[in-house]
C-alpha positions as CSV (number, residue, x, y, z in Angstrom):
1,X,0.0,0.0,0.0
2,X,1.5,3.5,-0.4
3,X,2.5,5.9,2.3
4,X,0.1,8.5,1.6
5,X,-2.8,6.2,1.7
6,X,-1.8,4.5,4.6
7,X,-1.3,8.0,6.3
8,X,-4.5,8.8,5.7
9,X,-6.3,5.5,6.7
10,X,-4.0,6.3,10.5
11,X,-5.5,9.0,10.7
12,X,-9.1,8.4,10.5
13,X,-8.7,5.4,12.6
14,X,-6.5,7.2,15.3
15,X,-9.6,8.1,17.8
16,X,-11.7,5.2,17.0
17,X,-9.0,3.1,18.6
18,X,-8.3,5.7,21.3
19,X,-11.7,5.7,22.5
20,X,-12.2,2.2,22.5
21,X,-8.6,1.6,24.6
22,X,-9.7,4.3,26.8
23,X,-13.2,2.9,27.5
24,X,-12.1,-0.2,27.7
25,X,-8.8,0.3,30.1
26,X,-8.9,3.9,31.3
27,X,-5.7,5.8,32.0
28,X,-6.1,8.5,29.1
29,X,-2.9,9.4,29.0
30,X,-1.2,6.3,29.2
31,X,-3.4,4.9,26.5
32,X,-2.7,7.6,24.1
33,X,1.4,6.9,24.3
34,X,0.1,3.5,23.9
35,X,-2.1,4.2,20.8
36,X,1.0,6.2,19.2
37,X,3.3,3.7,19.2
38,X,0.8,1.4,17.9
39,X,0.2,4.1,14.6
40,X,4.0,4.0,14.6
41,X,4.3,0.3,14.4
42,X,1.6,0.6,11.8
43,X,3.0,3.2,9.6
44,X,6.4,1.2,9.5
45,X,5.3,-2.2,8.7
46,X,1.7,-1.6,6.3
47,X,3.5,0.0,3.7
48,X,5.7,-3.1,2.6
49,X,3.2,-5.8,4.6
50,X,-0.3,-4.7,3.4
51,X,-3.1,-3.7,5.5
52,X,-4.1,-6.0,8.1
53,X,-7.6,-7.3,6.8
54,X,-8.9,-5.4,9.7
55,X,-7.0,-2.7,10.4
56,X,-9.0,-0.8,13.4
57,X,-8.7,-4.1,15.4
58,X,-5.3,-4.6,14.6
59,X,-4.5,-1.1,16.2
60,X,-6.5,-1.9,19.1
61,X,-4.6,-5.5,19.5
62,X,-1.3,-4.0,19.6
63,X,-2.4,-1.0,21.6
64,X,-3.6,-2.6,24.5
65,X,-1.0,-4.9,24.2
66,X,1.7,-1.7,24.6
67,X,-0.8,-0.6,27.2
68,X,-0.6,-3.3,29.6
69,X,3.4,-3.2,29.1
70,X,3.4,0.8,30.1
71,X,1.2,-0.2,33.0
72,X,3.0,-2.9,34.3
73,X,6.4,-1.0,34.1
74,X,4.3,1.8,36.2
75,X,2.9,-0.9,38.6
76,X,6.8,-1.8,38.8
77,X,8.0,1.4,39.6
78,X,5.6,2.6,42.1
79,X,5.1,-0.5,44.0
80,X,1.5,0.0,44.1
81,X,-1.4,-3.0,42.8
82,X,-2.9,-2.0,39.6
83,X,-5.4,-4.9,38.2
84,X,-5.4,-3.8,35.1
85,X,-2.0,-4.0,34.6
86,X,-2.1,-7.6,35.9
87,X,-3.9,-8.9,33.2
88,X,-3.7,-9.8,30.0
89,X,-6.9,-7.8,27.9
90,X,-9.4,-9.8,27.4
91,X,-9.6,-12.1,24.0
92,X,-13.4,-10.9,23.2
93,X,-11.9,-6.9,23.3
94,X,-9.1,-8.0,20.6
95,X,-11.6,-9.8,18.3
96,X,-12.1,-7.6,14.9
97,X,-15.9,-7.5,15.6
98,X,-14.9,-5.3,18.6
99,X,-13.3,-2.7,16.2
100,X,-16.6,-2.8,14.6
101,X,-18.4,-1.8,18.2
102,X,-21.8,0.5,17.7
103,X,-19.9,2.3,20.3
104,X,-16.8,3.7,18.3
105,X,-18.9,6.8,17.4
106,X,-19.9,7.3,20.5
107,X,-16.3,7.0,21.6
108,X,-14.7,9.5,19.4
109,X,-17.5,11.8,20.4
110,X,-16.9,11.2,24.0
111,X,-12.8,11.5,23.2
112,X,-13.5,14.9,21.8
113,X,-15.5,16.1,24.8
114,X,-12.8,14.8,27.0
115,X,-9.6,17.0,24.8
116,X,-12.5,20.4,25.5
117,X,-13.0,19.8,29.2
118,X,-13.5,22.9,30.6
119,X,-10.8,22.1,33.2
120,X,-8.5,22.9,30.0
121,X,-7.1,26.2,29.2
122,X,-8.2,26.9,25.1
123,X,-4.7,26.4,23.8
124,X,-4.5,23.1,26.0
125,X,-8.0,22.4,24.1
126,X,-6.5,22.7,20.5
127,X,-3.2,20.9,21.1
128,X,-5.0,17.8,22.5
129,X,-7.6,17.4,20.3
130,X,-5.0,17.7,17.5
131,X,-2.8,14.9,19.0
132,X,-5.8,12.4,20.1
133,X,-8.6,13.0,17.9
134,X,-6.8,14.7,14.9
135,X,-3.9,12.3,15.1
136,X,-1.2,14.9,14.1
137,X,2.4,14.4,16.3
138,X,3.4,16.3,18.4
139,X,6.4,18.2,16.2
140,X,3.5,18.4,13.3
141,X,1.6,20.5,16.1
142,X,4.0,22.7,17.0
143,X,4.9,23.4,13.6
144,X,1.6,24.1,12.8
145,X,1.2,26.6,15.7
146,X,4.9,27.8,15.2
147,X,6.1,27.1,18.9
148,X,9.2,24.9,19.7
149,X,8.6,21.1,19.8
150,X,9.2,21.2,23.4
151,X,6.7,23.7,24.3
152,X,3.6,21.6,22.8
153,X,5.0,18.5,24.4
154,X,4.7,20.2,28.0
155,X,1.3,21.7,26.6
156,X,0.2,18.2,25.8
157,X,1.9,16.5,28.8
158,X,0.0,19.1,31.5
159,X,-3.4,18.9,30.0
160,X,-3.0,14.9,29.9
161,X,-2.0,15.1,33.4
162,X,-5.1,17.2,34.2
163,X,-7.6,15.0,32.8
164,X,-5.9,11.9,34.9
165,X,-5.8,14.3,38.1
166,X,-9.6,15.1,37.7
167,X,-11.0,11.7,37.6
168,X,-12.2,12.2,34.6
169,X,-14.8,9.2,33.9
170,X,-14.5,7.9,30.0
171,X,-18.2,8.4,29.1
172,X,-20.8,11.0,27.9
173,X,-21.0,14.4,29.6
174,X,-24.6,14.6,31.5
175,X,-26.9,16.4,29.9
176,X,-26.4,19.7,32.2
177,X,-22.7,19.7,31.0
178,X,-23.3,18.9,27.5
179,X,-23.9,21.9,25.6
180,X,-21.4,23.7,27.1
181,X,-18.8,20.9,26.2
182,X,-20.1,20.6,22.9
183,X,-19.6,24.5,23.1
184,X,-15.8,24.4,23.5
185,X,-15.7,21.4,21.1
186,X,-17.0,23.3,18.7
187,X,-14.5,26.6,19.7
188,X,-11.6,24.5,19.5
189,X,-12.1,23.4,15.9
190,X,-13.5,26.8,15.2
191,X,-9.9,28.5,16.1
192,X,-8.0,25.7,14.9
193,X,-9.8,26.0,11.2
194,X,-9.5,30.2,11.7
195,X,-5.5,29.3,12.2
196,X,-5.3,27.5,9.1
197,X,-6.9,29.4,6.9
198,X,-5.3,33.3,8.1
199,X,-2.2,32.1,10.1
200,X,-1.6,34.9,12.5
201,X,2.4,34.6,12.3
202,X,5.1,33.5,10.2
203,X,6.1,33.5,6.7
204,X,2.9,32.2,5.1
205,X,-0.7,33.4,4.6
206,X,-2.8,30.2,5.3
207,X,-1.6,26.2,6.4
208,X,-4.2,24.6,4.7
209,X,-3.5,21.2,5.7
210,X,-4.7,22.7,9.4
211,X,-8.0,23.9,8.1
212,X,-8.5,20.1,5.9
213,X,-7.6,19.1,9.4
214,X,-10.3,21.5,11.7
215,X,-12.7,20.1,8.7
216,X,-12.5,16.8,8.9
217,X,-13.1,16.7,12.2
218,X,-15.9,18.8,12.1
219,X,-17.1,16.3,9.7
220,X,-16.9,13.3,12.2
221,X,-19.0,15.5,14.9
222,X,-21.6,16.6,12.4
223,X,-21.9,12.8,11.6
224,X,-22.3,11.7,15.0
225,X,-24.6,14.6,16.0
226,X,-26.5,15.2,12.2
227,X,-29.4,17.1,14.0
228,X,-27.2,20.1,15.5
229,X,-27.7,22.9,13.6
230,X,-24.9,25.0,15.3
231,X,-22.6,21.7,14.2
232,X,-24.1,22.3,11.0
233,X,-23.4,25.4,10.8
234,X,-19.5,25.0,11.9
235,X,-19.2,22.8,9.3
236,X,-21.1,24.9,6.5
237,X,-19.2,28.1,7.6
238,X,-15.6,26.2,7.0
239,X,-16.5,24.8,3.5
240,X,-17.9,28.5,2.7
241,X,-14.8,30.3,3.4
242,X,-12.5,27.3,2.6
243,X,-14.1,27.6,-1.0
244,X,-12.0,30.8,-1.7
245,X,-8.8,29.6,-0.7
246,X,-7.2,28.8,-4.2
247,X,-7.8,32.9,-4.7
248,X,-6.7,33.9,-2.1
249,X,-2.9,34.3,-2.7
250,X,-1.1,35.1,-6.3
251,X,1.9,32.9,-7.9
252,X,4.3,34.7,-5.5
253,X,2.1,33.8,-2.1
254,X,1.1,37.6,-1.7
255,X,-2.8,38.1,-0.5
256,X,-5.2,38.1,-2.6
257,X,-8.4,40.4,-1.1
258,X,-11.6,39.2,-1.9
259,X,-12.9,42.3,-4.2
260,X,-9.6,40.8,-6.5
261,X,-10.0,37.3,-6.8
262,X,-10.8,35.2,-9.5
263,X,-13.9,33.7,-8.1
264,X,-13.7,31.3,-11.2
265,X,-10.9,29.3,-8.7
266,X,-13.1,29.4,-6.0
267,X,-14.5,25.5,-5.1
268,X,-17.4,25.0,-6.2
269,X,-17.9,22.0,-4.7
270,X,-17.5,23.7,-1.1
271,X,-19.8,25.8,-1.6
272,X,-22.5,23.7,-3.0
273,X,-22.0,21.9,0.0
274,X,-21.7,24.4,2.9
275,X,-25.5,25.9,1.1
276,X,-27.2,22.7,1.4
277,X,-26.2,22.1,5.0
278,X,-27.5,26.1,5.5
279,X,-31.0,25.5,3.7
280,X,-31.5,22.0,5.6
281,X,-30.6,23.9,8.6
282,X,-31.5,27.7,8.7
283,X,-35.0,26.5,8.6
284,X,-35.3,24.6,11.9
285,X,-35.7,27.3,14.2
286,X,-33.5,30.4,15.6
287,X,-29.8,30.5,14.1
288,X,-26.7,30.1,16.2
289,X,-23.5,32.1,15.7
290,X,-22.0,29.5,13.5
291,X,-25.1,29.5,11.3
292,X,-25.3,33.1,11.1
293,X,-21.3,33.4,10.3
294,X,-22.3,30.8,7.7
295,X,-24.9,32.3,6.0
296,X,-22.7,35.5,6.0
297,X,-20.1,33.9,4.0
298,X,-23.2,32.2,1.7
299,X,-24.1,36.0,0.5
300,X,-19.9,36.3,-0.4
301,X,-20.3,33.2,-2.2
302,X,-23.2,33.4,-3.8
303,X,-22.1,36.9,-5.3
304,X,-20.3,36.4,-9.5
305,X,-18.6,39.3,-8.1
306,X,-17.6,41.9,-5.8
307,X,-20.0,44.7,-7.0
308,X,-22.8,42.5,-7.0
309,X,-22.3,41.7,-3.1
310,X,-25.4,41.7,-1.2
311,X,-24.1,44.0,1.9
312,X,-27.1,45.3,3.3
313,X,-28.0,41.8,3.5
314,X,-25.0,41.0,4.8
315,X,-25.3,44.1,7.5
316,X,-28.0,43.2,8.5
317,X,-27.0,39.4,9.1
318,X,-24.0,40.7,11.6
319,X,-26.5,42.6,13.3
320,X,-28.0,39.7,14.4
321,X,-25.1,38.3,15.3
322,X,-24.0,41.6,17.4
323,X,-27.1,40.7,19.2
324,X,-26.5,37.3,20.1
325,X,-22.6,37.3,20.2
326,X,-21.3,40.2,19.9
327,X,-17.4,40.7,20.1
328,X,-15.0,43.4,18.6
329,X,-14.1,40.9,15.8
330,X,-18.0,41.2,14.9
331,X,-18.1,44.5,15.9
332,X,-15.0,45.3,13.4
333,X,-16.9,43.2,10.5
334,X,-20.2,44.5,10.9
335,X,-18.2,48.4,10.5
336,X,-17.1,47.1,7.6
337,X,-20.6,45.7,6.0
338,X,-22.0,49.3,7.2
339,X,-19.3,50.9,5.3
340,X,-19.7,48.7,2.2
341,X,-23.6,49.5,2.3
342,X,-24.0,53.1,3.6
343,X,-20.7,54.7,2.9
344,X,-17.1,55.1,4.6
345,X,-17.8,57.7,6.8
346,X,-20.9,55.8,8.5
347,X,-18.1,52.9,8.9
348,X,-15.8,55.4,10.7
349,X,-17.8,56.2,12.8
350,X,-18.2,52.8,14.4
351,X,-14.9,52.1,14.4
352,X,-13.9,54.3,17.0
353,X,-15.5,52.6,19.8
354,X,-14.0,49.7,18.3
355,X,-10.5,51.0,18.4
356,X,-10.9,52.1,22.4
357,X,-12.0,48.5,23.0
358,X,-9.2,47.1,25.7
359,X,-9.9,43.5,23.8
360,X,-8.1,44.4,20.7
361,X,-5.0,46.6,22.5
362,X,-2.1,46.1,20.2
363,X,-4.5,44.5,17.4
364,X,-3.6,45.3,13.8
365,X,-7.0,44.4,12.5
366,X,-8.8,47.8,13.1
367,X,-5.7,50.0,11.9
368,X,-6.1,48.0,8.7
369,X,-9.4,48.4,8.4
370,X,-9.7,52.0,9.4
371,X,-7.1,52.4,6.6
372,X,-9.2,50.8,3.7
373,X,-12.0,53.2,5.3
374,X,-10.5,56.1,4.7
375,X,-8.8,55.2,1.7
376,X,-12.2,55.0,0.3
377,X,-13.3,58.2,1.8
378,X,-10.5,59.8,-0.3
379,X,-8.1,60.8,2.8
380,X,-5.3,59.2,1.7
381,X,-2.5,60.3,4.0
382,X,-4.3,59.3,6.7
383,X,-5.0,56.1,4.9
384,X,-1.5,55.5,4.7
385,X,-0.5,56.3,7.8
386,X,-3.1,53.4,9.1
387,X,-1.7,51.1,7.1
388,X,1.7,51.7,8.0
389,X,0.2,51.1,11.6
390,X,-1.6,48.0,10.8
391,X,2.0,46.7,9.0
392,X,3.8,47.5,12.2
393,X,1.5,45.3,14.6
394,X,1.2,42.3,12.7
395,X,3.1,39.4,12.9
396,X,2.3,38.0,9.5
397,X,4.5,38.5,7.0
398,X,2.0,37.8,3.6
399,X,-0.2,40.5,5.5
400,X,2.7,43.1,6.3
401,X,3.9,43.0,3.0
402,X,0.4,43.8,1.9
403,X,-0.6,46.5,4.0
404,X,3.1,47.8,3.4
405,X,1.8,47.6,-0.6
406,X,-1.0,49.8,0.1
407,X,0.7,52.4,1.7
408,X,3.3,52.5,-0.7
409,X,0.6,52.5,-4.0
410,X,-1.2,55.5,-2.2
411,X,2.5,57.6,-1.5
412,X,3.0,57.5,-5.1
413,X,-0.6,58.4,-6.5
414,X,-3.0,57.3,-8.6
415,X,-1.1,55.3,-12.0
């Protein structure tokens, strides 16, 4: 079998087998060592060998296997009785049928609830749902989140060692605690798709193997809970804004703004897609934030071009949303759709209480905007100045060179 394939077949199997070691043996973090090495031994020997005719219970096999080594080297060590490090697993839990459990959706459900515990700090969230559920290692993480290797292993290593300290049971949250698990569940994908697609450091605009990653996961949830429309609408709003990715950066990797793509490169497929999970959801009562960011980023798409964008509509959608969940990022946007639909100056004049907003203190975002503001209110030394601002505070280098562009285009005057 080739690499790649096998890679990817690892990957999607990765929290099926977690979740059925850890709901079988316990000891989270112990069983996700356990589960690694057993990908490892995988990825070196099913290349050459051939897949196992059933793969998932292969993993499992050799996992609890590994498992009950690391246990009974811990048992060793601390001098202290452990009986389920005493015993061999059970045959029936090996059998392939057993990989076929009704209960491996539930488990990777319940593995994903477990990485968002509350108990977790959001960046704690991310890294472990990554690593468990996502199946990335731990150098692929911290690559993707542009940290040193040894920062995300001790950002793994403590939120592993919180979830053992807590007691955490393996099982469904009750139904008090579920919506506001499911709530971070949701967040976490949510920022880990918003990293991929606008990477707020380094040398590159967008990771997109992190946003294919924050999607396909959002994928399995949506499958395991079809009738959540705020799921849905997580799901819907990726593939939406996903669509424009192939636009969104020239030949050389410079950005690409959305008024100046070729929306011919834009996937269509996406966004067929992300509208049929927004009509089959919209309708079933009152929209969520993720729905509402979603049907935002339906008008965009929907639009053959920029001056045929809906932004009243699209005003009036982040309205809504201000109402519900309001924040200076929708603040910021919704400034922007009032600008787009009533004229700079009514844009401006939002944007001040935006800018005095402690939340986004050393943010480049509203220096950039205020910039394209006034820009098209025809003040363009002030215009340039903002941008020069808004070049100064990022940490981007795709968007620095952009804003840097701008400024530069309006010193020398119109061509």
């Amino acid at each position: 079998m080739r690499q790649a394939g096998t890679e990817d077949l690892l990957r999607e199997l990765a929290p099926r087998v977690l979740g059925a070691v850890v709901r079988r043996y316990g000891h989270f973090d112990t069983a996700e060592d356990a589960v690694q090495e057993a990908l490892l031994a995988a990825a070196r020997s099913w290349p050459d060998g051939g897949w196992p005719d059933d793969p998932a219970a292969w993993l499992i096999t050799v996992a609890s296997r590994r498992l009950t080594d690391l246990l009974r080297a811990e048992q060793s060590r601390r001098r202290r009785e452990d009986a389920a490090a005493r015993r061999e697993p059970p045959a029936h839990s090996l059998a392939p049928d057993s990989a076929r459990s009704p209960a491996d959706s539930d488990d990777t459900l319940i593995l994903l609830f477990m990485c968002c515990h509350p108990a977790l700090t959001p960046a704690s969230q991310i890294a472990l749902t990554l690593r468990a559920v996502g199946g990335l290692s731990t150098p692929e993480i911290a690559r993707a989140f542009l940290v040193p290797e040894q920062t995300m292993t001790r950002r793994i290593t403590r939120a592993k060692q919180r979830i053992k300290a807590s007691g955490i049971p393996f099982a469904a949250p009750p139904p008090a605690e579920r919506a506001e698990r499911l709530g971070a569940v949701l967040h976490a994908l949510y920022l880990i798709f918003n990293e991929g697609y606008a990477t707020t450091s380094g040398p590159v605009l967008q990771r997109a193997e992190l946003s294919a990653e924050a999607i396909r996961l959002t994928r399995i949830v949506h499958r395991l809970l079809p009738g959540d429309g705020e799921v849905a609408g997580l799901l819907a709003l990726m593939l939406l804004t996903d669509a424009r990715r192939p636009a969104r950066t020239g030949p050389d990797g410079a950005l690409v703004p959305m008024a100046e793509q070729d929306r011919t490169l834009w996937d269509a497929g996406h966004i067929a897609e992300g509208l049929a999970l927004l009509s089959r959801t919209l309708p079933r009562g009152a929209p969520g934030p993720y729905q509402l960011q979603a049907a935002i980023a339906a008008v965009h798409d929907e639009a053959p071009d920029a001056a045929s964008t809906d932004w009243p509509q699209i005003t009036a959608l982040y309205e809504v949303l201000l109402r519900i969940a309001g924040n200076p990022v929708v603040a910021l946007n919704h400034a922007v759709a009032v600008a787009m639909s009533r004229g700079p100056r009514a844009g401006l004049e939002l944007l001040a209480a935006i800018e005095s907003d402690g939340r986004m203190a050393g943010d480049h975002r509203p220096h950039a905007v205020r910039a394209h503001l006034l820009e098209m209110a025809g003040d363009h030394a002030a215009a340039r100045a903002a941008y020069l601002t808004a070049a100064e505070r990022t940490t981007s280098l795709p968007q620095q060179r952009y804003l840097h562009a701008r400024a530069a285009r309006l010193l020398a005057g119109p061509s």
